[in-house]
PDB file of N, CA, C and O in Angstrom, chain B, residues numbered from 101:
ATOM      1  N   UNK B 101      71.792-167.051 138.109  1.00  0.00           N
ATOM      2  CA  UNK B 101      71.612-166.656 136.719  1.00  0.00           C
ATOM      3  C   UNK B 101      72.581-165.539 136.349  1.00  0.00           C
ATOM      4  O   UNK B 101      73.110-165.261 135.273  1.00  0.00           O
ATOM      5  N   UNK B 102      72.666-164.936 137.652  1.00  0.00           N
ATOM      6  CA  UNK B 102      73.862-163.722 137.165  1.00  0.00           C
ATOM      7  C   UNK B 102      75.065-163.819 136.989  1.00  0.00           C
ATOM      8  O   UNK B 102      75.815-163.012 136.441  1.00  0.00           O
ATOM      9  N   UNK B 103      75.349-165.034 137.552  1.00  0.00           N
ATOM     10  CA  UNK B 103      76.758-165.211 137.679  1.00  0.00           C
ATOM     11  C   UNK B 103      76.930-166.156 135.909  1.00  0.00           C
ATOM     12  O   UNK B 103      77.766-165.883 135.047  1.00  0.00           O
ATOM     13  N   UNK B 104      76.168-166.932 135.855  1.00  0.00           N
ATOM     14  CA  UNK B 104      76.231-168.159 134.245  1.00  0.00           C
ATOM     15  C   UNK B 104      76.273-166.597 133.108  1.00  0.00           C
ATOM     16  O   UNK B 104      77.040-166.359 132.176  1.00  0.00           O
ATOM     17  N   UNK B 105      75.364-165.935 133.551  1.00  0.00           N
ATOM     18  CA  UNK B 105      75.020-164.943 132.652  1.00  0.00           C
ATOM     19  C   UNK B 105      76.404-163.583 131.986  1.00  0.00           C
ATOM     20  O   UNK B 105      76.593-163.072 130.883  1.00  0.00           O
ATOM     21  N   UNK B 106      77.026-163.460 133.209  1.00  0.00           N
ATOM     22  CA  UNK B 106      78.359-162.673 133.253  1.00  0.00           C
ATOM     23  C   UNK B 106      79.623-163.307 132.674  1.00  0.00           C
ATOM     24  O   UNK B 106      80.311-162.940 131.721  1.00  0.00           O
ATOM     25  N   UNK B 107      79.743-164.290 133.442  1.00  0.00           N
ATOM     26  CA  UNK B 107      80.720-164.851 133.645  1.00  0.00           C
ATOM     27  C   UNK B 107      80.553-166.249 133.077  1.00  0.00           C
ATOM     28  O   UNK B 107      81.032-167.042 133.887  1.00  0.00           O
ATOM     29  N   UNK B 108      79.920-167.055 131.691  1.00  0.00           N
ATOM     30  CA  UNK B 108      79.646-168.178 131.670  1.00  0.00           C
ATOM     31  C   UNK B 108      80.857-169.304 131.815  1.00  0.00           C
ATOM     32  O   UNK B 108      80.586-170.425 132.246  1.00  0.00           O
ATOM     33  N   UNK B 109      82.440-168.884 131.364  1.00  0.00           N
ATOM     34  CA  UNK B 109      83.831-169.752 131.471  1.00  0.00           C
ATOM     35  C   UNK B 109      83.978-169.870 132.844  1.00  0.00           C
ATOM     36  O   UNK B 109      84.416-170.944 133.258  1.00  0.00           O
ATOM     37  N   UNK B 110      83.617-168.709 133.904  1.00  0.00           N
ATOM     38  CA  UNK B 110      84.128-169.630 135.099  1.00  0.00           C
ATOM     39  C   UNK B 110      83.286-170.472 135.968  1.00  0.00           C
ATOM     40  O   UNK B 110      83.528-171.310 136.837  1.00  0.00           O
ATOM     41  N   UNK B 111      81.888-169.821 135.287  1.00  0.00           N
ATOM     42  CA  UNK B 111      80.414-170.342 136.181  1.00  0.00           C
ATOM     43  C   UNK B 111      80.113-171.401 135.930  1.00  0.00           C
ATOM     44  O   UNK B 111      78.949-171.591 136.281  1.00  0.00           O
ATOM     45  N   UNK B 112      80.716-172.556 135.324  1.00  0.00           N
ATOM     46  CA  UNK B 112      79.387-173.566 134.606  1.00  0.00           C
ATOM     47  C   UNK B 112      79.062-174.062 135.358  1.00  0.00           C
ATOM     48  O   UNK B 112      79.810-174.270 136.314  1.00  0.00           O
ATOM     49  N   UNK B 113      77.425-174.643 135.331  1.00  0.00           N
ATOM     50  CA  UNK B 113      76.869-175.423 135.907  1.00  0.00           C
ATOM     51  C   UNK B 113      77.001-176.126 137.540  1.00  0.00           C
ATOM     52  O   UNK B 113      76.491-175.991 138.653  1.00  0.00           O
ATOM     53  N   UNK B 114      78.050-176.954 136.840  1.00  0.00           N
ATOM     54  CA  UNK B 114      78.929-177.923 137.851  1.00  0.00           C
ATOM     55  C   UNK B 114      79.819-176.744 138.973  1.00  0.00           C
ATOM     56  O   UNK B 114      79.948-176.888 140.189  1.00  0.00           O
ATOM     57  N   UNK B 115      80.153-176.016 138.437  1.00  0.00           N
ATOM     58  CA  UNK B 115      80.806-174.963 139.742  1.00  0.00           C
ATOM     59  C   UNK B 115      79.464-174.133 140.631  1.00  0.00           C
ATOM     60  O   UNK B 115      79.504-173.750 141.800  1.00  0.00           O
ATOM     61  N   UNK B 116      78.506-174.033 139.820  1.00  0.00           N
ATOM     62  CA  UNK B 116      77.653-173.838 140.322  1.00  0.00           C
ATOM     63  C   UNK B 116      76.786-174.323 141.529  1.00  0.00           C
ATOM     64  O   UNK B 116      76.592-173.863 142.654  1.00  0.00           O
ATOM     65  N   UNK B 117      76.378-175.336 140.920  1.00  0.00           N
ATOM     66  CA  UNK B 117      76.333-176.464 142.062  1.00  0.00           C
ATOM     67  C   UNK B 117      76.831-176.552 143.079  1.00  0.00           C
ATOM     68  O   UNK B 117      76.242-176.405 144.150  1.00  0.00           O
ATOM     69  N   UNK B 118      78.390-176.889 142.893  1.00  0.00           N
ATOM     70  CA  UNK B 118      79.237-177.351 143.746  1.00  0.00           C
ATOM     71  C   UNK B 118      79.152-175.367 144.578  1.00  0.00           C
ATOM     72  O   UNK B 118      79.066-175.615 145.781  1.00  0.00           O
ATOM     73  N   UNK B 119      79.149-174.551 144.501  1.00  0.00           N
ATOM     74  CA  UNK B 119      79.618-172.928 145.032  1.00  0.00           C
ATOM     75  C   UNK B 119      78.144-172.734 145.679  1.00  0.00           C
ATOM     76  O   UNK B 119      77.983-171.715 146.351  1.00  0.00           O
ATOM     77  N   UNK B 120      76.938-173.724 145.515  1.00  0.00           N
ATOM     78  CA  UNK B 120      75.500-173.042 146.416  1.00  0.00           C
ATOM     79  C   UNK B 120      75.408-174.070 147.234  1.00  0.00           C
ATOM     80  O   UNK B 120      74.771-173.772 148.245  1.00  0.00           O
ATOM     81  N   UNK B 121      75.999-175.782 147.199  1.00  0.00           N
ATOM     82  CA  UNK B 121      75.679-176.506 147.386  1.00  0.00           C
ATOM     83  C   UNK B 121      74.028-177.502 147.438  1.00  0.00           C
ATOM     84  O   UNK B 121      73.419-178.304 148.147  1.00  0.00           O
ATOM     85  N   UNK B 122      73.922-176.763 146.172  1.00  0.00           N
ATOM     86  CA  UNK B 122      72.762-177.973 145.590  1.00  0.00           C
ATOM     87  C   UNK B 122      72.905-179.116 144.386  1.00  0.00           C
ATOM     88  O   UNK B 122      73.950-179.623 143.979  1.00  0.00           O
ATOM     89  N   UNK B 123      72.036-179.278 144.100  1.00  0.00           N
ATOM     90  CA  UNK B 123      72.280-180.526 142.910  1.00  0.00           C
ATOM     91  C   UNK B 123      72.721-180.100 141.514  1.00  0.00           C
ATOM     92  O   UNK B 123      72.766-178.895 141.265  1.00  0.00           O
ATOM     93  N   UNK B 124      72.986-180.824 140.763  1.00  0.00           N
ATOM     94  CA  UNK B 124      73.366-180.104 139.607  1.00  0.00           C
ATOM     95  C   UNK B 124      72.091-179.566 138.852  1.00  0.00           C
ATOM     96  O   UNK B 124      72.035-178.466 138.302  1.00  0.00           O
ATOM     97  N   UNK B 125      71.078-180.494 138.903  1.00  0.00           N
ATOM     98  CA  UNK B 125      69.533-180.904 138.634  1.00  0.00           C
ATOM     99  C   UNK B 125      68.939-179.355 138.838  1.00  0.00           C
ATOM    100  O   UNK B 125      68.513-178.762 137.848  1.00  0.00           O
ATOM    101  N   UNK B 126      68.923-178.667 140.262  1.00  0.00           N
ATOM    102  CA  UNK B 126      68.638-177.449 140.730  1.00  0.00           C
ATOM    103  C   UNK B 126      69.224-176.821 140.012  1.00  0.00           C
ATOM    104  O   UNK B 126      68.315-176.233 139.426  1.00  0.00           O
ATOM    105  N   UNK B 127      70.374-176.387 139.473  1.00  0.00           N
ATOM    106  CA  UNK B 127      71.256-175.419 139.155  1.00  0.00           C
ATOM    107  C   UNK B 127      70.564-175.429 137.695  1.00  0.00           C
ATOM    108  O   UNK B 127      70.374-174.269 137.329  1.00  0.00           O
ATOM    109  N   UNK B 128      70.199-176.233 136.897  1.00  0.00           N
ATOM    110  CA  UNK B 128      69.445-176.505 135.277  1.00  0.00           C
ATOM    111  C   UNK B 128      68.465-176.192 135.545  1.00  0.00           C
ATOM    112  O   UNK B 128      68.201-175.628 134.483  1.00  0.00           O
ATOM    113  N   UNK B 129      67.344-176.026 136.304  1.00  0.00           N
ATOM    114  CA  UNK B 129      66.121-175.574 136.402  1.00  0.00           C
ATOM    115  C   UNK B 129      65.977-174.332 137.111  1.00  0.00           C
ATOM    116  O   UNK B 129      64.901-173.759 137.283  1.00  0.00           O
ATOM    117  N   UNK B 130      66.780-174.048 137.400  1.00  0.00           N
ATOM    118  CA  UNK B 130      66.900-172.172 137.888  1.00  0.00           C
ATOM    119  C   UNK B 130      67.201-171.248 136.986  1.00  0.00           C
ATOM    120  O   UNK B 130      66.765-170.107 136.832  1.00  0.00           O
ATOM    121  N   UNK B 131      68.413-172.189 136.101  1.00  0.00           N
ATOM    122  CA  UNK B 131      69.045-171.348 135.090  1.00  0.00           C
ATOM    123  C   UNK B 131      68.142-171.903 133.691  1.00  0.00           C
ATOM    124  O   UNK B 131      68.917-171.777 132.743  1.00  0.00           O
ATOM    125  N   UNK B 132      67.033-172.373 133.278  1.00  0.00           N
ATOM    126  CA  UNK B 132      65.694-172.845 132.635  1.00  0.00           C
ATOM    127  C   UNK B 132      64.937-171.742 132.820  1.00  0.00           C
ATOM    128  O   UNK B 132      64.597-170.866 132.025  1.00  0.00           O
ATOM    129  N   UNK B 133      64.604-171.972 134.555  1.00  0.00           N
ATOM    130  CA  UNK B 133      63.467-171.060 134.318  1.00  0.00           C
ATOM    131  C   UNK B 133      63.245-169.315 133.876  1.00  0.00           C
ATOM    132  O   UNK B 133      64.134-168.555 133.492  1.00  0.00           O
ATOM    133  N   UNK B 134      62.110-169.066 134.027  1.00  0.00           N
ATOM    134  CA  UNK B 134      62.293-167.425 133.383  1.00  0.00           C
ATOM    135  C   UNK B 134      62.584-166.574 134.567  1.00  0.00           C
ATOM    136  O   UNK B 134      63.258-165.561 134.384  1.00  0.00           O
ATOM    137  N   UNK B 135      62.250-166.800 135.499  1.00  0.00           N
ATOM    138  CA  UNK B 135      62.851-165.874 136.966  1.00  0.00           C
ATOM    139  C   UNK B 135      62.573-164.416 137.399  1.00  0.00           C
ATOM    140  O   UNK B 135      63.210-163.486 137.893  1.00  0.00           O
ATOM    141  N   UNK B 136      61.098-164.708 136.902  1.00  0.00           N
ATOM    142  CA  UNK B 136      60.231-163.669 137.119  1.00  0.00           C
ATOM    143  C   UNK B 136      59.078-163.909 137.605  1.00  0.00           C
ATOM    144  O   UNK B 136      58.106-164.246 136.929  1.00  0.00           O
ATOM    145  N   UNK B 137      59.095-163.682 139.387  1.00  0.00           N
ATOM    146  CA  UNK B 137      57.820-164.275 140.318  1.00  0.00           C
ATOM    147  C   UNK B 137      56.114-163.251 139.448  1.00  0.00           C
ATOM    148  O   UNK B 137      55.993-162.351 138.616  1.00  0.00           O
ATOM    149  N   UNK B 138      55.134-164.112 140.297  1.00  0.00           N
ATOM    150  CA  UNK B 138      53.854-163.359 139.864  1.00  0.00           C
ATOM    151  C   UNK B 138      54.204-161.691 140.546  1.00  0.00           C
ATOM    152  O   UNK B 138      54.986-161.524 141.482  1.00  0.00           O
ATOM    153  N   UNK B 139      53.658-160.876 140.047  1.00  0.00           N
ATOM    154  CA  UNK B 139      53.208-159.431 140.533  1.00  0.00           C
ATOM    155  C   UNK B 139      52.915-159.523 142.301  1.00  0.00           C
ATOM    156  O   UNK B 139      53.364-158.741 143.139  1.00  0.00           O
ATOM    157  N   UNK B 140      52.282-160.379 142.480  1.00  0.00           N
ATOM    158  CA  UNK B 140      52.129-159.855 143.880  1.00  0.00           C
ATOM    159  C   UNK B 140      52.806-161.187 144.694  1.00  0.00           C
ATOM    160  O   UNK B 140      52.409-161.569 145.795  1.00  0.00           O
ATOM    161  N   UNK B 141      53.637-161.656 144.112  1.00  0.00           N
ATOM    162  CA  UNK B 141      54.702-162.324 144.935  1.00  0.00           C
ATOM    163  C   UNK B 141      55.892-161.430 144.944  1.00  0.00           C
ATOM    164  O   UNK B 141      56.209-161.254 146.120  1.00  0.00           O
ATOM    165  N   UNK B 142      56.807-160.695 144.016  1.00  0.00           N
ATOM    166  CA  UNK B 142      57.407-159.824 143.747  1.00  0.00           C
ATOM    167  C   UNK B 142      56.891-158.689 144.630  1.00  0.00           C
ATOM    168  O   UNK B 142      57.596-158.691 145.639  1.00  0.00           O
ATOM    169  N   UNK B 143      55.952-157.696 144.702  1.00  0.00           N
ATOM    170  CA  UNK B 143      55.569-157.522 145.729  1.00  0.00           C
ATOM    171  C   UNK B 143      56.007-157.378 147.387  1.00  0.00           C
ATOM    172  O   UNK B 143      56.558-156.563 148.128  1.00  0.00           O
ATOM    173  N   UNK B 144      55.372-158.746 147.451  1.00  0.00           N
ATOM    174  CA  UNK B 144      56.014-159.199 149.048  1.00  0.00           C
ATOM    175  C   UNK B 144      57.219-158.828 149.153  1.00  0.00           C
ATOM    176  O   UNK B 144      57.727-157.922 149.814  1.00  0.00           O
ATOM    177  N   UNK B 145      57.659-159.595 148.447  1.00  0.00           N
ATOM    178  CA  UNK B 145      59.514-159.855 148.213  1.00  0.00           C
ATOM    179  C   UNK B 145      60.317-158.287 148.372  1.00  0.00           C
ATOM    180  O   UNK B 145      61.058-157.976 149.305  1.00  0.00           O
ATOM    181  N   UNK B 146      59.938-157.397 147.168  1.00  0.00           N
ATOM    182  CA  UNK B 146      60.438-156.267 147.681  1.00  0.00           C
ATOM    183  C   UNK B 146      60.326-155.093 149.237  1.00  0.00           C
ATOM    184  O   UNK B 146      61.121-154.338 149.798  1.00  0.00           O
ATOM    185  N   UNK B 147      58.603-155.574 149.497  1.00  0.00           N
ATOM    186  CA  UNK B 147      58.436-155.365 151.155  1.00  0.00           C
ATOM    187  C   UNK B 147      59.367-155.601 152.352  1.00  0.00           C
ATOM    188  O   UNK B 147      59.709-154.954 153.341  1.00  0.00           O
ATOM    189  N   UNK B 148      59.725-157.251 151.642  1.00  0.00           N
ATOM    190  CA  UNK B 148      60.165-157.821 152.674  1.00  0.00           C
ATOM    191  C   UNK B 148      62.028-157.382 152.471  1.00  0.00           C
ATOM    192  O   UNK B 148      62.870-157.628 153.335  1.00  0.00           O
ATOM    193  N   UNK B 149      62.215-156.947 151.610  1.00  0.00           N
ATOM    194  CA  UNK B 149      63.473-156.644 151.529  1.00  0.00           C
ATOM    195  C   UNK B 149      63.749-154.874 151.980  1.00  0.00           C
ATOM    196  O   UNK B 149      64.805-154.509 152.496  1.00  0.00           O
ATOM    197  N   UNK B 150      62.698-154.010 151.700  1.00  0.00           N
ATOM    198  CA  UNK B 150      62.825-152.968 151.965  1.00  0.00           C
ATOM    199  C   UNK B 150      63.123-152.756 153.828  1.00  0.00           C
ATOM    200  O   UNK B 150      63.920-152.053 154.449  1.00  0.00           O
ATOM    201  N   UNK B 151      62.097-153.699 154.247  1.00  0.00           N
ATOM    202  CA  UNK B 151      61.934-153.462 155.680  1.00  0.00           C
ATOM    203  C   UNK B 151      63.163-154.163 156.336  1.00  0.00           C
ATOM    204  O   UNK B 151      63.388-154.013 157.537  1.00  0.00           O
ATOM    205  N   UNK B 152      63.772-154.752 155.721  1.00  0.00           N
ATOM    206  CA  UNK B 152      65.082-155.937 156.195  1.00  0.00           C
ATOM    207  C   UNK B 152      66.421-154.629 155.940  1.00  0.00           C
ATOM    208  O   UNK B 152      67.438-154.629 156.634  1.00  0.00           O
ATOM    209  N   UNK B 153      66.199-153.737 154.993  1.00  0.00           N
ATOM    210  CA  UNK B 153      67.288-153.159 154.805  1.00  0.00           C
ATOM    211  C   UNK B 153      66.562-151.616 155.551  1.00  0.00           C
ATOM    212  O   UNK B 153      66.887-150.559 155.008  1.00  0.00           O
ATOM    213  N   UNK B 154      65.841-151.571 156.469  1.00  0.00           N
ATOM    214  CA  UNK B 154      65.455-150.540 157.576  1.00  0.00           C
ATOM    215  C   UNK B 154      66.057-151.071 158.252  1.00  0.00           C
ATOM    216  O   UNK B 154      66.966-150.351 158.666  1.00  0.00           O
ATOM    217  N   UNK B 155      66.075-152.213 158.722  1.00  0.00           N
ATOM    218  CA  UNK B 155      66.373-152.624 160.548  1.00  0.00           C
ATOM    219  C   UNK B 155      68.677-152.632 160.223  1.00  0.00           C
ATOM    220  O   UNK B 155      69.605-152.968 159.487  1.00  0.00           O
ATOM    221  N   UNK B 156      68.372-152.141 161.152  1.00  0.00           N
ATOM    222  CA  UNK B 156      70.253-152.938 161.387  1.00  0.00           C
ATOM    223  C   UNK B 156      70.620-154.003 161.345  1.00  0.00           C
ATOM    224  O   UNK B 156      70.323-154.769 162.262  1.00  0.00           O
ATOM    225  N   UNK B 157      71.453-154.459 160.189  1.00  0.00           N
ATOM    226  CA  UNK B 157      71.816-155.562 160.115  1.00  0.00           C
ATOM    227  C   UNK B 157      73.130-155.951 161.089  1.00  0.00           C
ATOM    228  O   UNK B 157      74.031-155.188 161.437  1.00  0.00           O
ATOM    229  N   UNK B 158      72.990-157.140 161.367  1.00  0.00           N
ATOM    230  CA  UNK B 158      73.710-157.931 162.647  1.00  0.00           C
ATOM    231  C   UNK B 158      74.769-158.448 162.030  1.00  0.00           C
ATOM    232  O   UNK B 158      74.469-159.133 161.052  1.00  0.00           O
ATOM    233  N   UNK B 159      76.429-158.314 162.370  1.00  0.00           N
ATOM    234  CA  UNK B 159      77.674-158.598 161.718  1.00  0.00           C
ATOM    235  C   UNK B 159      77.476-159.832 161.504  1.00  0.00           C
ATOM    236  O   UNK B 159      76.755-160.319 162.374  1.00  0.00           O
ATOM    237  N   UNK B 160      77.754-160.444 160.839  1.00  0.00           N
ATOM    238  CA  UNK B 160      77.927-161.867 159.686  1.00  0.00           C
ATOM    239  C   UNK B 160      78.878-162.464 160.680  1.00  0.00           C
ATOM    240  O   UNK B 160      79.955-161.883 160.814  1.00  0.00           O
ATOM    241  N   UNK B 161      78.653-163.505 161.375  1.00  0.00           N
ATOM    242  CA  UNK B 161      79.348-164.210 161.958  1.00  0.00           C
ATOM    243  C   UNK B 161      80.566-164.788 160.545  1.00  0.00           C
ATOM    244  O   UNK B 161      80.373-164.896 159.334  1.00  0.00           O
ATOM    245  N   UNK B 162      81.862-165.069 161.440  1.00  0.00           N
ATOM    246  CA  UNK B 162      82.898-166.082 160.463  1.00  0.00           C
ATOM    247  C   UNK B 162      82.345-167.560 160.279  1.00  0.00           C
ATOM    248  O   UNK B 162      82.122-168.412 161.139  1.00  0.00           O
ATOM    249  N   UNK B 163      82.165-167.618 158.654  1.00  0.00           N
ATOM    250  CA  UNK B 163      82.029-168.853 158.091  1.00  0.00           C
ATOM    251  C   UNK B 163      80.841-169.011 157.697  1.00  0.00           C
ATOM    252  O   UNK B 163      80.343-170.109 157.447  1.00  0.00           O
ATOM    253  N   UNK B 164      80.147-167.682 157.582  1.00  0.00           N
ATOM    254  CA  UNK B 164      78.856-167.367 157.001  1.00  0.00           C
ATOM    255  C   UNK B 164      78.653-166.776 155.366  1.00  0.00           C
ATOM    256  O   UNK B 164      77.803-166.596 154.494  1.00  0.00           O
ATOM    257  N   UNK B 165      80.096-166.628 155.668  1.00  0.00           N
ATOM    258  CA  UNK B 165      80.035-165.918 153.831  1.00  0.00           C
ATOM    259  C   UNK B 165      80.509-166.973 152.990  1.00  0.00           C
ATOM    260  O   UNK B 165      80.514-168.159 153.319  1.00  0.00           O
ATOM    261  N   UNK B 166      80.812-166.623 152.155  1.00  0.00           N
ATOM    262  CA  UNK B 166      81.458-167.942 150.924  1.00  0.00           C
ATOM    263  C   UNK B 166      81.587-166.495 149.894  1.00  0.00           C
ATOM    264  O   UNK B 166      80.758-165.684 149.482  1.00  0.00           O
ATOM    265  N   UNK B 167      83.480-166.699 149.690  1.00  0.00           N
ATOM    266  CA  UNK B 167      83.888-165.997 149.150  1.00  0.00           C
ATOM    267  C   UNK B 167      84.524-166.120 148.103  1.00  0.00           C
ATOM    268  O   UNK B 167      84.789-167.321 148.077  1.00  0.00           O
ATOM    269  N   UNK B 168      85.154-165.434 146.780  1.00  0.00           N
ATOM    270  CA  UNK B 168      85.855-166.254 145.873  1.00  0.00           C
ATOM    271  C   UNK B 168      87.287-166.073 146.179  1.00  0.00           C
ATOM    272  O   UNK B 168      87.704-165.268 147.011  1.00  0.00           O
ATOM    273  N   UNK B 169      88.115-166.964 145.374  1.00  0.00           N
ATOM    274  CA  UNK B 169      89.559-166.556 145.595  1.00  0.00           C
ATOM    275  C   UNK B 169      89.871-165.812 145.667  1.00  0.00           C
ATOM    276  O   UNK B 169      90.694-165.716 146.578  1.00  0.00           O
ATOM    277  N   UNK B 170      89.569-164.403 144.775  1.00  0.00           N
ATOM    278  CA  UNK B 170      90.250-163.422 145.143  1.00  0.00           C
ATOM    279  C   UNK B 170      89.689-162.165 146.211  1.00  0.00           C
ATOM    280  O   UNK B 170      90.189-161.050 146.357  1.00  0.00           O
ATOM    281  N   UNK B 171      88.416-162.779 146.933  1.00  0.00           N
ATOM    282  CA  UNK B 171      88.311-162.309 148.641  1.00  0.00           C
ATOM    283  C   UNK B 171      86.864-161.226 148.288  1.00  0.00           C
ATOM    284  O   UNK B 171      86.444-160.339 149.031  1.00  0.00           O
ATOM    285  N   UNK B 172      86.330-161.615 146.994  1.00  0.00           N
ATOM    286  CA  UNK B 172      85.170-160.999 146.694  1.00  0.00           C
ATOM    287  C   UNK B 172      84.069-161.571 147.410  1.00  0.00           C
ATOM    288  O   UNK B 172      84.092-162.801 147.386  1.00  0.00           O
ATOM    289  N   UNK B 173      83.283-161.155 147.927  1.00  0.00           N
ATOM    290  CA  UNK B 173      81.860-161.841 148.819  1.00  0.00           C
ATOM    291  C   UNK B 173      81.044-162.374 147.450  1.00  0.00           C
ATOM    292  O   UNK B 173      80.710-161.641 146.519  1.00  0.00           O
ATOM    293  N   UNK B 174      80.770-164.011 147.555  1.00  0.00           N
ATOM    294  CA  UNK B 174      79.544-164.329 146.444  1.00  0.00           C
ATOM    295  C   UNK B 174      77.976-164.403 147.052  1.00  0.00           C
ATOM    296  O   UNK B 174      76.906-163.997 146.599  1.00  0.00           O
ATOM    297  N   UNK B 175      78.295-165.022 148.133  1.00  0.00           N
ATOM    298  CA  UNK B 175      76.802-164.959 148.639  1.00  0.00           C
ATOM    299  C   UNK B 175      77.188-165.086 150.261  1.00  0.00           C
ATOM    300  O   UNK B 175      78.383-165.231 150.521  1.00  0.00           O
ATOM    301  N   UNK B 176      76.025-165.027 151.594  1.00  0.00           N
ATOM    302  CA  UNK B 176      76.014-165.014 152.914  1.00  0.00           C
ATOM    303  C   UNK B 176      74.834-166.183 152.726  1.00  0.00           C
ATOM    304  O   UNK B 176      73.948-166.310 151.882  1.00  0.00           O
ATOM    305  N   UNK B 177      75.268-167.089 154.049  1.00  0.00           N
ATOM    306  CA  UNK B 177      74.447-167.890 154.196  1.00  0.00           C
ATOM    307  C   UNK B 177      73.467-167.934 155.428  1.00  0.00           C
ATOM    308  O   UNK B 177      74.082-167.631 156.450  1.00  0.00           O
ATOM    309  N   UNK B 178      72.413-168.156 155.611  1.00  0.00           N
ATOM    310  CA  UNK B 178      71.007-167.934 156.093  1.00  0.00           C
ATOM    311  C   UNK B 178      71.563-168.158 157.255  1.00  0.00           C
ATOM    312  O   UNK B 178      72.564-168.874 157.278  1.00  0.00           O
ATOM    313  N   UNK B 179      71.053-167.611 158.452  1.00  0.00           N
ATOM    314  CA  UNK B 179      70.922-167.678 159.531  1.00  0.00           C
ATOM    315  C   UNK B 179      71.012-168.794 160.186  1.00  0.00           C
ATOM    316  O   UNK B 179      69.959-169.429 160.121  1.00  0.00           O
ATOM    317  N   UNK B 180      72.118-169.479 161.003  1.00  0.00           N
ATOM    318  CA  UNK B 180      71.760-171.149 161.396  1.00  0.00           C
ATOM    319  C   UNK B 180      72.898-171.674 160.605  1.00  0.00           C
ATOM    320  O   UNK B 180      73.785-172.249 161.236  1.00  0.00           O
ATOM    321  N   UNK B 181      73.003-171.566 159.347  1.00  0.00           N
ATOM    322  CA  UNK B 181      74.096-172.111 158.417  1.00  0.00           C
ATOM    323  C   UNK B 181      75.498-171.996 158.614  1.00  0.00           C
ATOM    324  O   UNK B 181      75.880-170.830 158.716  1.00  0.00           O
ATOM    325  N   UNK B 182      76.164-172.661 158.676  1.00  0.00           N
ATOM    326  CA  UNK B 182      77.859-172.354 158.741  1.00  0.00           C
ATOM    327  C   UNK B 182      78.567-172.536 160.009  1.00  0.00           C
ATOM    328  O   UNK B 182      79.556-173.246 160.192  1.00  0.00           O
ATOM    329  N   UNK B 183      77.990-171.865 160.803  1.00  0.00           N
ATOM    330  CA  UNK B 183      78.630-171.770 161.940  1.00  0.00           C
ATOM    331  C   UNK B 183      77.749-172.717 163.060  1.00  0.00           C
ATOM    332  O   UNK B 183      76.599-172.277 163.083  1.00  0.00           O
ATOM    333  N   UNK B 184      77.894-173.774 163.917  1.00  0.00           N
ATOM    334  CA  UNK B 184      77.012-174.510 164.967  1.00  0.00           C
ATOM    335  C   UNK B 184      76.373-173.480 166.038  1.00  0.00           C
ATOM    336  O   UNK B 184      77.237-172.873 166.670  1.00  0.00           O
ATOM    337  N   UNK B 185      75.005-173.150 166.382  1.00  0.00           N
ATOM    338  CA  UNK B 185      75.278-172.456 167.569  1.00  0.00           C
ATOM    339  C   UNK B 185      75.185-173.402 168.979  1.00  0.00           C
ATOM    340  O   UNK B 185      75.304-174.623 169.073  1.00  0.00           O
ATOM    341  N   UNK B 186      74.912-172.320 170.116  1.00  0.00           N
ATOM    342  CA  UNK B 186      75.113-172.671 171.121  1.00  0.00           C
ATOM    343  C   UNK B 186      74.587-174.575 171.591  1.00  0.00           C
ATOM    344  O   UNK B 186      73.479-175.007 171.271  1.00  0.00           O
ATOM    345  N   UNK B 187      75.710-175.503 172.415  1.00  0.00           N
ATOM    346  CA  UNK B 187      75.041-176.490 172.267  1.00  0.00           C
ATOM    347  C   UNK B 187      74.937-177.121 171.324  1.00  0.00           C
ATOM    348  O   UNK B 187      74.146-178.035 171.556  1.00  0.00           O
ATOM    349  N   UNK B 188      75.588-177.179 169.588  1.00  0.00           N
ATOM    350  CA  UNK B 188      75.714-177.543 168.736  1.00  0.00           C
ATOM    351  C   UNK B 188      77.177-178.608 168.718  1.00  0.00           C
ATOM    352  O   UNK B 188      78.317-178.160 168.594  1.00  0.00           O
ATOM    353  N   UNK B 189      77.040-179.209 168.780  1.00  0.00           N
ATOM    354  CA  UNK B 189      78.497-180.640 168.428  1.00  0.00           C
ATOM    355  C   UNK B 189      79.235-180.863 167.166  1.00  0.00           C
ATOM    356  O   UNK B 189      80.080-181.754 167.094  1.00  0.00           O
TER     357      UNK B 189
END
């Protein structure tokens, strides 16, 4: 939403999509909805983010980020994603 919202000429939709790798379908119903969880889901969420940004975070393996052309970080991808681990083909 932040990015359609800032930036709507370079964000549309379809780049959207294509830059999270979901459907286009997803990308219209995220950017639809109002994007404001219940009170005590929000809540959690900030818990769970406070205590995530206590612990030390672990260097971002290569091919975990997704960056834009000009070498700005857009998002890191989840744990497992990007890179095969051990035993992976």
């Amino acid at each position: 939403r932040f990015l359609r919202q800032e930036l709507p000429e370079e964000w549309p939709p379809e780049r959207l999509a294509e830059g999270f790798g979901v459907s286009l379908d997803v990308v219209r119903r995220v950017l639809r909805g109002r994007g404001c969880p219940p009170p005590r889901r929000r809540l959690r969420q900030d818990e769970k983010a406070l205590k995530a940004a206590r612990a030390p975070a672990p260097a971002p393996a290569a091919g975990c980020e997704v960056r834009a052309p000009d070498g700005t970080l857009l998002y890191r991808l989840p744990r497992g994603w990007g890179v095969p681990g051990p035993g992976a083909q």
